[in-house]
C-alpha positions in Angstrom: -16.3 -13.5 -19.2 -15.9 -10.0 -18.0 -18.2 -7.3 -20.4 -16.2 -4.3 -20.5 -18.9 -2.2 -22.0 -21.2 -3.0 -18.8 -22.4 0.0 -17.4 -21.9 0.8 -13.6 -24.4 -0.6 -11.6 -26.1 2.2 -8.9 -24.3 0.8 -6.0 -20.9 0.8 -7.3 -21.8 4.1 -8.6 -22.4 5.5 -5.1 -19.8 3.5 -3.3 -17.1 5.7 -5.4 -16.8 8.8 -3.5 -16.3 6.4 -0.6 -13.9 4.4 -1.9 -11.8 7.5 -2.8 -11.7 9.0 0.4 -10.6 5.8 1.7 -7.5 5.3 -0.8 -7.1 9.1 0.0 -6.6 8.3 3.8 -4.4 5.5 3.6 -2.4 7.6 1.1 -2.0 10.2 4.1 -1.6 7.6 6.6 0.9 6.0 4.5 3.2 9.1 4.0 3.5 9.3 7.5 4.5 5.7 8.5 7.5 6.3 5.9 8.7 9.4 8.4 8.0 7.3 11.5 9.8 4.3 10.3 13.1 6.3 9.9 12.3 7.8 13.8 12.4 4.7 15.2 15.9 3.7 16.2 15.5 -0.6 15.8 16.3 -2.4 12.5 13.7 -2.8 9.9 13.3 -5.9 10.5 12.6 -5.5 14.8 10.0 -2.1 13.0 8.3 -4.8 10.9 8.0 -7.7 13.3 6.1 -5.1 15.8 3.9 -2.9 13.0 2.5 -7.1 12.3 2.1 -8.2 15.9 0.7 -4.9 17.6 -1.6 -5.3 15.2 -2.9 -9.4 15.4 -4.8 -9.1 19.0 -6.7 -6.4 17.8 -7.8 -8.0 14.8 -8.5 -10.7 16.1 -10.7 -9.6 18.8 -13.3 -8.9 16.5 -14.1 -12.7 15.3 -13.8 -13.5 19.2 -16.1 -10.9 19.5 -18.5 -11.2 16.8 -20.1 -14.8 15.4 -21.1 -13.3 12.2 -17.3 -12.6 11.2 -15.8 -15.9 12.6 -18.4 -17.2 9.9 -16.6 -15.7 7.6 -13.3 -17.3 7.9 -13.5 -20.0 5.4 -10.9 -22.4 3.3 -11.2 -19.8 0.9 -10.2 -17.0 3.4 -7.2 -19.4 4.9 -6.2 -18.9 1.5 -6.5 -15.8 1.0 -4.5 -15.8 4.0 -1.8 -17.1 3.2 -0.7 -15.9 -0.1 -1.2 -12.4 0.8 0.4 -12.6 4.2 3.4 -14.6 2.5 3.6 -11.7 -0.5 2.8 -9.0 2.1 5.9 -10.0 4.4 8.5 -9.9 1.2 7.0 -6.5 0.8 7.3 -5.5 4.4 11.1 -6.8 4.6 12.2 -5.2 1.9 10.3 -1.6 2.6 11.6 -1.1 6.3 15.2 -2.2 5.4 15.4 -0.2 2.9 14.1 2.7 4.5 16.7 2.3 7.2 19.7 2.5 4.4 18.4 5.4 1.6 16.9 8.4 1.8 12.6 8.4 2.3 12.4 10.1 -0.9 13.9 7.5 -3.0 12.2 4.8 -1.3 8.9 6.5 -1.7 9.6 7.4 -5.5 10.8 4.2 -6.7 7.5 2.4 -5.1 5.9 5.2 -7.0 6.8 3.4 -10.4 4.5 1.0 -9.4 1.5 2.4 -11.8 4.1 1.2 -14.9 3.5 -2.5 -13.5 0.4 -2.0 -12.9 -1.0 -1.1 -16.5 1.0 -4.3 -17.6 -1.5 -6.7 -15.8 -4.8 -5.0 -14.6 -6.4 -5.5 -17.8 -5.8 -9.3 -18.4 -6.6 -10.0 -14.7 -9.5 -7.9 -13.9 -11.1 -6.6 -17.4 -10.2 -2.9 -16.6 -10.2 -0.7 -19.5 -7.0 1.5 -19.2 -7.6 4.6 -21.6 -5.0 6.3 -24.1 -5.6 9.2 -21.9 -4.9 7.5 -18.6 -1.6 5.9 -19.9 -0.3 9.5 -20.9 -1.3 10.9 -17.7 0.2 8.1 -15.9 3.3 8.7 -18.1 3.3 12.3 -16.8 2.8 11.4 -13.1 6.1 9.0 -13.3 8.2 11.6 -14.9 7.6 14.0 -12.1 7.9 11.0 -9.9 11.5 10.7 -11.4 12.4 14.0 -11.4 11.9 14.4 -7.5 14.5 11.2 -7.4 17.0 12.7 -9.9 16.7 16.0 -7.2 17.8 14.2 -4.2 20.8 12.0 -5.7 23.8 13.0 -3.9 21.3 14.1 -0.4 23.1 13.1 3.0 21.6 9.3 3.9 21.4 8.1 -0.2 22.5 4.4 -0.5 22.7 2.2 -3.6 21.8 -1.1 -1.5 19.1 1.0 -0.1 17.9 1.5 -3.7 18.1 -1.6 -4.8 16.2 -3.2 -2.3 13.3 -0.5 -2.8 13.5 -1.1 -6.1 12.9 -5.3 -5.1 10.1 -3.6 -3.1 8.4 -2.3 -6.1 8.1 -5.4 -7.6 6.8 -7.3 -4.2 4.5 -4.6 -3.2 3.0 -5.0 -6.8 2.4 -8.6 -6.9 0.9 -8.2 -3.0 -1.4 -5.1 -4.3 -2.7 -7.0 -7.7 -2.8 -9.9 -5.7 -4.9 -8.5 -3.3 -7.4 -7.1 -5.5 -8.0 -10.4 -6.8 -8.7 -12.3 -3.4 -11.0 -9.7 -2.7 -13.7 -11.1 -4.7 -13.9 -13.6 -2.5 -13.2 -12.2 0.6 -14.2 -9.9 2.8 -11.7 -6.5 4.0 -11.7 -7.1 6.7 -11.5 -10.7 7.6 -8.4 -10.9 4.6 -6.5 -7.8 6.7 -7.2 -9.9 9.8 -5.4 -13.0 8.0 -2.6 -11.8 5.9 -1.3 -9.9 9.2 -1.1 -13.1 10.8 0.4 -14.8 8.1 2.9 -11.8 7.7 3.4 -11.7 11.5 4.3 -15.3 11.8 6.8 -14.6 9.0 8.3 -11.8 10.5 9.2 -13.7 13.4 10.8 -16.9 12.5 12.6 -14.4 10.2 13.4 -12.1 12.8 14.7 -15.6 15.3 16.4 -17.4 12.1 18.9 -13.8 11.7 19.3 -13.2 14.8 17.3 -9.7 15.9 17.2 -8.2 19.3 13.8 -8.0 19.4 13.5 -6.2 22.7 15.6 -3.7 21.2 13.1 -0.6 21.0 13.2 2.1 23.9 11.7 5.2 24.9 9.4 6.7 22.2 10.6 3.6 19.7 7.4 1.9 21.7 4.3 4.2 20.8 5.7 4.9 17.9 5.6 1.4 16.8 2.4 1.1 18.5 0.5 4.1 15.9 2.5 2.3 12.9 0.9 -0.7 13.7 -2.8 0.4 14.1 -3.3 3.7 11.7 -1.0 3.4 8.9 -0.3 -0.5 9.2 -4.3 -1.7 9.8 -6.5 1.4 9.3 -4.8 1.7 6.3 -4.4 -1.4 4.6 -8.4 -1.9 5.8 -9.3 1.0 4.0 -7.2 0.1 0.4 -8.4 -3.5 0.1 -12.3 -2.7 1.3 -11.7 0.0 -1.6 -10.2 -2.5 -4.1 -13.8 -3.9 -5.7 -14.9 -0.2 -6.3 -12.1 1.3 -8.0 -10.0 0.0 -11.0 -6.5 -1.4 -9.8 -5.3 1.4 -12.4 -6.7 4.6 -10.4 -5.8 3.2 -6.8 -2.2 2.5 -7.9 -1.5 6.0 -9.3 -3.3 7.4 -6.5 -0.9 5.9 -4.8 1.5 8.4 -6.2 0.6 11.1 -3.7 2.1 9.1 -1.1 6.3 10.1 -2.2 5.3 13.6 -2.4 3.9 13.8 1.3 6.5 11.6 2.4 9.0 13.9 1.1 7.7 16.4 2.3 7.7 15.0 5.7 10.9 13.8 6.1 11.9 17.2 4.7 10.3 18.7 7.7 11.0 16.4 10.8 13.9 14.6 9.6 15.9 17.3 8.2 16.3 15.8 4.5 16.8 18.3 1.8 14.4 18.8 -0.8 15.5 20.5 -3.6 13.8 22.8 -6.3 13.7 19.5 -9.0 12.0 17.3 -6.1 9.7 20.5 -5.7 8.9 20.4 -9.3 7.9 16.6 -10.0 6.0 16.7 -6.7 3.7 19.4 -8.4 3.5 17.7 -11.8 2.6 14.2 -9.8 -0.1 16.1 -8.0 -1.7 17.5 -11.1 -1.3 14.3 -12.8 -3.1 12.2 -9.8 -6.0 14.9 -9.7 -6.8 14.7 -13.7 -6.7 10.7 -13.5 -8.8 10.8 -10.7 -11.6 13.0 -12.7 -11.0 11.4 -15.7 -11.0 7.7 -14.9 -14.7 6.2 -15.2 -16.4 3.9 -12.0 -16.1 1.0 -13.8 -14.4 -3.0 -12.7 -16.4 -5.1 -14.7 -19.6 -7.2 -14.1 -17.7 -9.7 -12.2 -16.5 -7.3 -9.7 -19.5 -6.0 -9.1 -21.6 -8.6 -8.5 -18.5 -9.3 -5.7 -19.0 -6.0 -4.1 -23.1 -7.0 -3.3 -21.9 -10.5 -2.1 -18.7 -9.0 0.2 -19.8 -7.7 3.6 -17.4 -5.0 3.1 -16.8 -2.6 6.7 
């Protein structure tokens, strides 16, 4: 049984500024990959298939490398393994396609509803307290999210199929995220990364063979482009949110999260030539200001039961 009044213990305590400058990367890294995915001139399916398998011999070179980690990879991690590489391939199909078809701004917004799923869930699954005060600030921090999508309706590259499926990406990215969190306790970040790429990667290709893709379709700068998707916003990143899952609330990371469609606008405002008008402008703002109070507000606390997993996990 999880005591919500249990206080935080030292080390969770002092892992916290860590843990936020690690969401706070992979929020930056992640705002660019949205920009580089348009850049690259394949399908979002070819994208995907290479941001997974760029990405496997380098993570596994480290068990190769390393006894200690190869230790590590248990029945529990295989399974691990498997449902979040099956959950994070739905995700990863649905995010580049639709990328290709709508506007980075509405793909980024729409994935930034995902705080409203979120507050649904974190409480029954991981004992997280969610405050009156963080519900109205998360409120806040999806209106402006909205507003910046009700600014670029009508913008050169806007699809309704392309809306739709990020809208199908909301939901898969949220079950991957909560997901996630919960096969943390048991496993470590890095060694679950490791896994769920393969398991996404393997995925990716027998989808990628069963329609058909030219997979030998990228050219010229399509190739290191792919390449830095793969290891800074694709690893580096998702290394850094699920080694910061045990010592922050799901809650906090998630609306964190919400920083990422303002930066992506932003960017594909400035090397893609998308237009960003004066309402986008305004709900970027408000989701900024929202993000900052929730992150000053919110206390360091997950619940005995996640913290006696963070001094178990040998966490990166």
């Amino acid at each position: 049984m999880v005591n919500d009044a249990a206080a935080p213990t030292p080390t969770a305590t002092a892992m916290r500024p860590l843990a936020l400058g690690a969401v706070a990367g992979t929020v930056v890294a992640w705002s660019c990959s949205n920009v580089i995915i348009k850049l690259i001139s394949t399908t979002g399916l070819v994208a995907s298939f290479y941001r997974s398998w760029f990405a496997i011999p380098v993570l596994w070179a480290l068990p190769v490398a390393l006894p200690s980690v190869r230790q590590r990879l248990t029945r529990r991690w295989l399974t691990a393994s498997l449902v979040g590489g099956g959950l994070f391939a739905i995700h990863q199909l649905f995010f580049f396609t639709s990328l290709k078809l709508t506007s980075v701004a509405n793909v980024a917004i729409l994935g930034a509803l995902q705080p409203a799923l979120v507050l649904v869930v974190a409480g029954p699954l991981f004992g997280e307290r969610v405050t009156a005060r963080a519900v109205a600030w998360s409120v806040v921090a999806v209106c402006g999210a909205a507003l910046v999508v009700i600014g670029a309706q009508g913008t050169p590259g806007w699809s309704p199929l392309g809306d739709a499926l990020a809208v199908l990406n909301l939901f898969a990215f949220t079950a991957y995220f909560l997901a996630s969190k919960q096969l943390r306790v048991d496993v470590g970040a890095l060694e679950y990364v490791m896994g769920m790429t393969t398991v996404s990667g393997i995925v990716m290709l027998v989808v990628a063979l069963a329609t058909g893709q030219a997979l030998l379709s990228p050219r010229g700068w399509d190739w290191p482009l792919l390449l830095f998707l793969a290891v800074v916003p694709g690893t580096l990143g998702h290394l850094l949110t699920n080694w910061a899952h045990p010592h922050l609330p799901a809650f906090l990371v998630s609306v964190m999260l919400l920083a990422v469609p303002v930066l992506s606008a932003l960017g594909a405002a400035l090397v893609l030539a998308e237009p960003l008008r004066l309402p986008q402008l305004v709900g970027g703002a408000v989701v900024v200001l929202a993000i900052g109070t929730l992150v000053a507000a919110t206390p360091a606390e997950t619940g005995e039961a996640l913290a006696e997993s963070v001094a178990e996990t040998d966490a990166p």
